[in-house]
C-alpha positions in Angstrom: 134.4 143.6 171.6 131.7 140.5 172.1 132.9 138.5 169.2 129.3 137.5 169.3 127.9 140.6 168.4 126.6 141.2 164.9 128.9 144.0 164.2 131.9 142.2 165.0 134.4 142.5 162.0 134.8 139.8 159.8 136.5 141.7 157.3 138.5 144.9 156.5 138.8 146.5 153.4 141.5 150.0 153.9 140.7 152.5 151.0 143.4 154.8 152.2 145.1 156.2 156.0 141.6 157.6 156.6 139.1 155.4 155.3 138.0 151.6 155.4 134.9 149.6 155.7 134.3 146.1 157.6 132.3 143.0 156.7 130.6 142.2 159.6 128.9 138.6 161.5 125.5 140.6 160.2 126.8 140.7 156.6 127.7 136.9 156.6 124.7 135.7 157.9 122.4 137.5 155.4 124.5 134.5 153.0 127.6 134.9 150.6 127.5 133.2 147.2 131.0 132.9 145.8 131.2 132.4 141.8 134.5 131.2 139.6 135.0 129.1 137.0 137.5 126.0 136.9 140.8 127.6 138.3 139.8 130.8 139.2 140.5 130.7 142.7 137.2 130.6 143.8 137.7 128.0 147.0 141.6 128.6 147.7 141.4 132.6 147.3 138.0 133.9 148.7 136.5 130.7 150.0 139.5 130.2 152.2 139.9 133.3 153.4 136.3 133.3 154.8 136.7 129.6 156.2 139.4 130.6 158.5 137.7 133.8 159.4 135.0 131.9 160.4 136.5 129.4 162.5 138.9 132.0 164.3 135.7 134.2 165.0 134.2 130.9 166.5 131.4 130.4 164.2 130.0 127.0 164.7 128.4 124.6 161.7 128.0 122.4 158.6 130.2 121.5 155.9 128.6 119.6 152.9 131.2 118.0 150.5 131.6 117.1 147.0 135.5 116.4 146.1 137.4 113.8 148.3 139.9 115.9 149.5 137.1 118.7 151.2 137.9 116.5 154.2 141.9 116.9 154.8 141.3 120.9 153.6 138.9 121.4 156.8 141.1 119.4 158.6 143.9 122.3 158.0 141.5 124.9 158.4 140.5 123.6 162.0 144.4 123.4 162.9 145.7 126.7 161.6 142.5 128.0 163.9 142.6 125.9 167.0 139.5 124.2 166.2 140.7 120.5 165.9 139.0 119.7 169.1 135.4 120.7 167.7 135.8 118.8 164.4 133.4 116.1 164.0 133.3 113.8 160.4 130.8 112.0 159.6 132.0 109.5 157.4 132.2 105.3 156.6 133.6 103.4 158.9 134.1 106.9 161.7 133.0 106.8 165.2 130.2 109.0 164.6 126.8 108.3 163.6 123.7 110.1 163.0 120.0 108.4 162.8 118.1 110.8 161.1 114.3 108.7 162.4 115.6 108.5 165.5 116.5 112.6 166.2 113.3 113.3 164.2 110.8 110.9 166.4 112.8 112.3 169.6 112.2 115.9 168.9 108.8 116.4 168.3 105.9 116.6 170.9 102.9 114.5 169.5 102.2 111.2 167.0 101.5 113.9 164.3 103.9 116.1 164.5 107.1 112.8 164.1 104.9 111.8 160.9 104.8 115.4 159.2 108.6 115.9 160.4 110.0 112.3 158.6 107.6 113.0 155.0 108.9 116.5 155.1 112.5 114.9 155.2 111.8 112.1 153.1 110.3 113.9 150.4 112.8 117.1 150.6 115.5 114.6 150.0 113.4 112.7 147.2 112.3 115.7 145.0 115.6 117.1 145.1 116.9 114.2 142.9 114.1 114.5 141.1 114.4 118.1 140.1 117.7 117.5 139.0 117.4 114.2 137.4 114.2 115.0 135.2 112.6 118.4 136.2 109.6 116.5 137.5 109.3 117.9 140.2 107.0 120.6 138.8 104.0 118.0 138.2 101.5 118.6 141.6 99.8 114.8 141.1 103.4 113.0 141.7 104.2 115.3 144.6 100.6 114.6 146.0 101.1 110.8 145.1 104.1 110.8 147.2 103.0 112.4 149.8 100.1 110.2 149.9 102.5 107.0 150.0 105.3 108.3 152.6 102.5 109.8 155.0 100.1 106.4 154.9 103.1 103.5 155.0 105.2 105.5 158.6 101.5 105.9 159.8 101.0 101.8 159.0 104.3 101.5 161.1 104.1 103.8 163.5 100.1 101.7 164.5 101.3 98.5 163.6 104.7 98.2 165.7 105.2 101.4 167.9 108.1 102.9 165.9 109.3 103.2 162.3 112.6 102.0 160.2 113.7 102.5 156.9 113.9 98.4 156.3 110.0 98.3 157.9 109.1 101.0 155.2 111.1 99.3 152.2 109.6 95.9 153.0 105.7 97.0 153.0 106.4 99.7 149.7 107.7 96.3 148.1 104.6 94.3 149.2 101.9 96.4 148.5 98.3 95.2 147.3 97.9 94.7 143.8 94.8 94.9 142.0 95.5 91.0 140.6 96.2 89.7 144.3 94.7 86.8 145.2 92.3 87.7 148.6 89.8 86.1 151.0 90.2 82.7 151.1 92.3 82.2 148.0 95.0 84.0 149.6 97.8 81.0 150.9 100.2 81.0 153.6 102.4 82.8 151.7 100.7 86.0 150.9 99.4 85.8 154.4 103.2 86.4 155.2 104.1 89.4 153.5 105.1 93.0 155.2 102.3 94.4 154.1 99.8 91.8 155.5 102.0 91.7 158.6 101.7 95.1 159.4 97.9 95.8 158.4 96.8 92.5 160.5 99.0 93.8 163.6 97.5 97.4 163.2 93.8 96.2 162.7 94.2 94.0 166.3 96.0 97.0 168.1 93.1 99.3 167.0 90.6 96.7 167.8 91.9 96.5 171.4 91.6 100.1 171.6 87.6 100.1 170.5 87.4 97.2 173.0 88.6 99.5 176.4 86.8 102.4 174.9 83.8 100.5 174.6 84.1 99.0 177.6 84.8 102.5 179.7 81.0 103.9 178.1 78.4 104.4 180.5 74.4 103.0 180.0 73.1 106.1 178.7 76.3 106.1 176.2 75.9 102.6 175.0 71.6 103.4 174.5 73.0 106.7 172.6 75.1 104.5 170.2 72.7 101.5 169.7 72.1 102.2 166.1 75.3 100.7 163.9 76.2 103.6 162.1 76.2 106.0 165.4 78.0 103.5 167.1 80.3 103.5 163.8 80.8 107.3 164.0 81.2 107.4 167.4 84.6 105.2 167.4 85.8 107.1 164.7 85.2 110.7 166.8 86.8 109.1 170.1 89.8 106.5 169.1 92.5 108.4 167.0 93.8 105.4 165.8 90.2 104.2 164.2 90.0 107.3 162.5 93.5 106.6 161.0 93.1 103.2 160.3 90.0 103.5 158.6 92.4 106.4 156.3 94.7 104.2 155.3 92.3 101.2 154.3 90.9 103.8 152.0 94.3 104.4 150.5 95.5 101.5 150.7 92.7 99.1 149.1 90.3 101.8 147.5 92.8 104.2 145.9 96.2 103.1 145.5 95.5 99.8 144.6 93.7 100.4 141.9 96.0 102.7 140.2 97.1 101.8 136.9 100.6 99.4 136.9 102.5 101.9 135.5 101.7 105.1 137.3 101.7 103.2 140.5 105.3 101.6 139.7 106.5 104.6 139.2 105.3 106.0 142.5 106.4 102.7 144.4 110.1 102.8 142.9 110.4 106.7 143.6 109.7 105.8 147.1 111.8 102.7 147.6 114.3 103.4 145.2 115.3 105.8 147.7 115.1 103.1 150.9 117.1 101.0 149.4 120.1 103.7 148.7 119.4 104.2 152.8 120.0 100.4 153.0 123.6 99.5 151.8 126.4 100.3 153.7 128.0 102.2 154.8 124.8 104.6 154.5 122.8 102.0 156.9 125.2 102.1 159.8 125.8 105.5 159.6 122.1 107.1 159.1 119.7 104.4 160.0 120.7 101.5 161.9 122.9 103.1 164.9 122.3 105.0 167.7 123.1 108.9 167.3 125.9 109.8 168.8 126.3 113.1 167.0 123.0 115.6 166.0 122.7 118.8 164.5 122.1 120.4 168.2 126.1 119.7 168.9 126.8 122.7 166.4 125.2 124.9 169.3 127.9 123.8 171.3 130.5 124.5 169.0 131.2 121.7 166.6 131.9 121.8 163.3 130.7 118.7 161.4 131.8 117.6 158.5 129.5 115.0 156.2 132.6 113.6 154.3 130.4 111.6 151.5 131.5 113.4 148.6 129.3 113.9 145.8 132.5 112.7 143.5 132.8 109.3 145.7 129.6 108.3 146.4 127.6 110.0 143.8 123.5 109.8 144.2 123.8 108.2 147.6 126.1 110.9 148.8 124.0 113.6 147.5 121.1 112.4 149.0 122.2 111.6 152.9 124.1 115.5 152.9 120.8 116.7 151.8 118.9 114.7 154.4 121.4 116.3 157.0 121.6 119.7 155.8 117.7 119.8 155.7 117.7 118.1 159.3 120.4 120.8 160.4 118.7 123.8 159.2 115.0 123.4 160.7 117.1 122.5 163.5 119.3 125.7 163.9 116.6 127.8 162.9 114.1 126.3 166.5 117.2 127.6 168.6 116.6 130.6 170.7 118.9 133.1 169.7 119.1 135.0 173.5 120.1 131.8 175.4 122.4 131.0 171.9 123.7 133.4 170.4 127.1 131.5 168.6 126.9 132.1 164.8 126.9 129.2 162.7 127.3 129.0 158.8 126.4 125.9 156.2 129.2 125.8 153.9 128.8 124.3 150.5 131.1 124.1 147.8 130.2 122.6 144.1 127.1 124.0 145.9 124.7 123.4 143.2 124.8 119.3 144.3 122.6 120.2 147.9 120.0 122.6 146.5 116.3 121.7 147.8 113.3 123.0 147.0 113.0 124.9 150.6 116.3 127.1 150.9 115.0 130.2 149.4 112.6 130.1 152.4 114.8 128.5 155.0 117.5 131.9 153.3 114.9 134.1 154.3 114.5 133.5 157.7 118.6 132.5 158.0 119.5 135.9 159.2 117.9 136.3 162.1 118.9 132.3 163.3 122.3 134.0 163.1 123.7 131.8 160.0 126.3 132.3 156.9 125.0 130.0 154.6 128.2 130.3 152.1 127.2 128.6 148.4 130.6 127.9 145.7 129.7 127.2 142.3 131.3 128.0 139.0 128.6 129.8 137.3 124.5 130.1 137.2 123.8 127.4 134.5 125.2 125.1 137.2 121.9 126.0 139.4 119.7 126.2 136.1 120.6 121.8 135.8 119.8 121.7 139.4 116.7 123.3 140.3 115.0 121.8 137.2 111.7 121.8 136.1 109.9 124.8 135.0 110.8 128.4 135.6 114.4 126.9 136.5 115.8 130.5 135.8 113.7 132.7 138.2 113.4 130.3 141.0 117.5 130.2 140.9 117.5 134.1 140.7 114.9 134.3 143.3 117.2 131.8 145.0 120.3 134.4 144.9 118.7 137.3 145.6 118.3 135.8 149.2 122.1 135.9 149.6 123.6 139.3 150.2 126.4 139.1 149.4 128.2 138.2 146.2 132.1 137.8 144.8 132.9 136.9 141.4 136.5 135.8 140.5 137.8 134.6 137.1 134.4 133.6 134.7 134.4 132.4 130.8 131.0 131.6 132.0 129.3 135.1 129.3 126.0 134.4 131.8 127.4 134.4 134.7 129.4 137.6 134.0 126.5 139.4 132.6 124.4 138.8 136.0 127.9 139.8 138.0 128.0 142.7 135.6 124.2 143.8 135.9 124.5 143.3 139.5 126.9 146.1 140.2 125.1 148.2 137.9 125.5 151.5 135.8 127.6 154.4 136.0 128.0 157.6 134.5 130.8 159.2 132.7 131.8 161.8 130.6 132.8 161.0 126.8 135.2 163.3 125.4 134.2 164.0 121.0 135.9 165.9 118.0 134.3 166.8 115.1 137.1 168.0 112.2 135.8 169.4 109.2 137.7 170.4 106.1 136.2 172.1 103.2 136.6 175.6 102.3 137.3 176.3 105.1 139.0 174.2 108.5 137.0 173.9 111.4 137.5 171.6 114.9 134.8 171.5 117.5 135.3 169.5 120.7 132.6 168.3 122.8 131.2 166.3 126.2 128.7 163.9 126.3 127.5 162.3 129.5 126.9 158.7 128.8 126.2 155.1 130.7 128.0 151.9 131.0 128.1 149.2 133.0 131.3 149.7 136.0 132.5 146.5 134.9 132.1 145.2 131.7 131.2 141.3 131.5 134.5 140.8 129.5 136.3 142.1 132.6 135.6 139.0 134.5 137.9 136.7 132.1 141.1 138.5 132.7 140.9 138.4 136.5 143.9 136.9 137.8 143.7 133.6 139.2 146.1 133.0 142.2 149.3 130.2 142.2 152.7 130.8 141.8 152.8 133.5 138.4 150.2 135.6 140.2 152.3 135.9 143.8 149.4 133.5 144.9 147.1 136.1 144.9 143.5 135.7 143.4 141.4 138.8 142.2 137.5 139.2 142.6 134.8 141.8 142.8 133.3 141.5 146.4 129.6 143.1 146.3 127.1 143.3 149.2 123.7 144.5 149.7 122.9 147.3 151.9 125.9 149.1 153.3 128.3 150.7 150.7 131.6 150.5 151.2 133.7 153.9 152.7 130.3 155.7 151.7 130.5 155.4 148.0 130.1 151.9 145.9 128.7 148.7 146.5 131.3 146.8 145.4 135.5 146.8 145.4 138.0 144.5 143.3 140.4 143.3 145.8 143.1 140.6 145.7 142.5 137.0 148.1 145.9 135.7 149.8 145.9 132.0 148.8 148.6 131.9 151.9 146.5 133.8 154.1 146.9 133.3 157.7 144.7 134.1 160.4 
């Protein structure tokens, strides 16, 4: 059987000699979320189990990591499968490096297009520390702020010297006009010096050449047609792009950002650098910004499985923020592919995975399935993903958020939320309740009765007592595997089976 095809077993689950049901590649790429609490199993029962099926089925793809030792568990993963050879890390002081303005500028067909493509990464990255740190992320005038910023200082770069670079963008977000600047000729040779003047002065002389040869390429009846100042004025404007855009950011730039008040634009201005300057230490710089790529998210077609090994427990913030920047990278990336000259499935694996949320995976979820990816998501429990998302509404964008995953297994919870969703999630059943009703007076009289009533299949309390692997459980770790669609052997959506923590493939 094509190990590429979409019903290609995954899984088997035997329910006796006659009967069993498979998880197939189009189960996993419609997403798995794997819940646990501390201990439960969670990564060394089910999450391993899938890992290994994964790799020996020769999925392909992306492994986010929070604890330092993600790094050395892959690294058995790839050698109990025969994968060595396709694992790539990403890490301080590695061979590999990824510069994330560099892919993005490469892979895009106009000006507008590599502008839109770096904000949209930029500010994915940004508000996702925002949302976690402070549920701002909810407010529409700091988004549009933002925007404003990111889009207007590349476009200053991208005019002013050809090509853009995290230290160019930090240096003119540091050197902005102020509304107390000195200007004209009370500005010295010092002011005349900063990034911000730099840049402006070398964009206004680059446009200026460019009205110069179009000027110069009009015809007579042209030039009589634009004689008046402000036709002539328009004219430029409708005929050199860079006019247009340059006239753009002197608006923002000296009409509307400068004359914001000193706090609101500090805040603005540190959200936006505060961020560069993370992207400016080491080892971030050498391996994000400052070398040539020698890995990209494309190499996963190929086969590769890469591994960003900044983990969130090392590197905190900063480590957060560059998987973020990849993973975002990665999935518009895998999801351009074209799925009948490609068709290798691929997964993003995250565990602790509530540390790379973004405010575009429900929709990038939505569309995963038919890119052919298993995005696979390990927390310990849904408040986890309330601190994350943040801001308003935390609760239904999160369940909104799961519902795009199809699949669900819940192992050993004291979590009572998380095992009332697992336990509202399987659902009801029906069952007969057996009564007696003894009466003794005058006379003695029993009556015995049946009374259909409804309950949950498993009871939130079920979830603490599920065993939890290691050596007083004969390594084996129980959980209730449920999946959308398909039932399993015809009958339920969900089984309690045991995980092998010694499972081999």
């Amino acid at each position: 059987m094509d190990i590429y095809d979409l019903d290609f077993p995954i899984l088997q689950f035997p329910f006796s000699a006659h009967e069993q049901s498979t998880w197939t590649i189009r189960h996993a790429v419609e997403g798995v979320q794997i819940f646990g609490g501390i201990g439960s199993g969670k990564t060394s029962g089910s999450g391993r189990m899938l890992a290994l099926k994964y790799l020996k089925a020769g999925f392909s793809g992306l492994v986010l990591t929070a604890k330092p030792d993600e790094k050395e568990t892959w690294q058995n993963y790839c050698a109990e499968t025969n994968r060595t050879n396709d694992l790539v890390i990403i890490e301080p002081n590695g061979k590999y490096n990824f510069n994330f303005l560099e892919y993005e500028s490469t892979h895009t067909n106009s000006n507008e297009a590599i502008t839109e493509n770096i904000v949209q990464v930029l500010k994915t990255v940004i508000r996702a520390g925002e949302e976690k740190d402070s549920g701002k992320g909810d407010d529409p005038f700091w988004e549009s702020a933002l925007d404003m910023l990111i889009f207007n200082v590349i476009d200053l770069c991208k005019i002013a010297y050809g090509s853009v670079s995290v230290q160019m963008m930090y240096d003119i977000v540091q050197t902005l006009p102020k509304a107390t600047d000195q200007t004209n000729n009370q500005e010295d040779e010092q002011e005349k010096s900063k990034a911000f003047n730099k840049a402006y002065q070398s964009a206004h002389n680059k446009v200026l050449e460019k009205v110069r040869a179009w000027d110069k390429s009009l015809t007579a009846q042209q030039q009589s047609l634009f004689a008046e100042p402000d036709t002539y004025h328009q004219a430029v404007l409708d005929n050199v792009i860079e006019a247009r855009l340059m006239k753009f950011l002197h608006e923002f730039f000296f009409d509307n950002f400068k004359n914001l008040s000193s706090k609101t634009r500090s805040i603005i201005e540190f959200t936006f650098s505060g961020f560069l300057f993370r992207l400016l230490r080491e080892p971030v710089y050498s391996m994000f910004c400052r070398n040539k790529s020698n890995i990209t998210p494309d190499d996963c077609l190929n086969g590769k499985i890469i591994i960003i090994n900044l983990p969130v427990k090392v590197y905190h913030k900063v480590g957060r923020d560059c998987q973020i920047l990849f993973k975002y990278i990665w999935q518009r990336a895998m999801e351009k592919r074209n799925i009948k000259l490609n068709r290798r499935p691929l997964f993003l694996w995250a565990d602790e995975a509530q540390n790379f949320l973004h405010e575009h995976d429900a929709e990038y979820q939505a569309t995963a399935r038919s890119s052919r990816i298993s995005t696979v998501y390990i927390s310990q429990n849904l408040p986890n993903y309330y601190a994350s998302m943040g801001g308003q509404k935390a609760e239904y964008r999160v369940k909104s958020f799961l519902g795009t995953l199809g699949t669900k297994i819940f192992h050993a919870n004291a979590d009572i939320e998380t095992n009332k969703y697992a336990s509202e999630l399987i659902g009801d059943t029906t069952f007969f309740e057996p009564s007696r009703t003894i009466t003794t007076a005058k006379d003695f009289s029993q009556s015995d009765s049946l009374s259909l009533k409804i309950d949950r299949h498993v009871r939130p309390e079920k979830f603490i007592s599920l065993r939890t692997g290691g050596e007083k459980n004969n390594y084996r770790v129980e959980g209730y595997f449920h999946r959308q669609g398909d039932s399993f052997a015809g009958k339920k959506n969900f089984i309690k089976i045991d995980f092998d923590q010694l499972f081999r493939p």
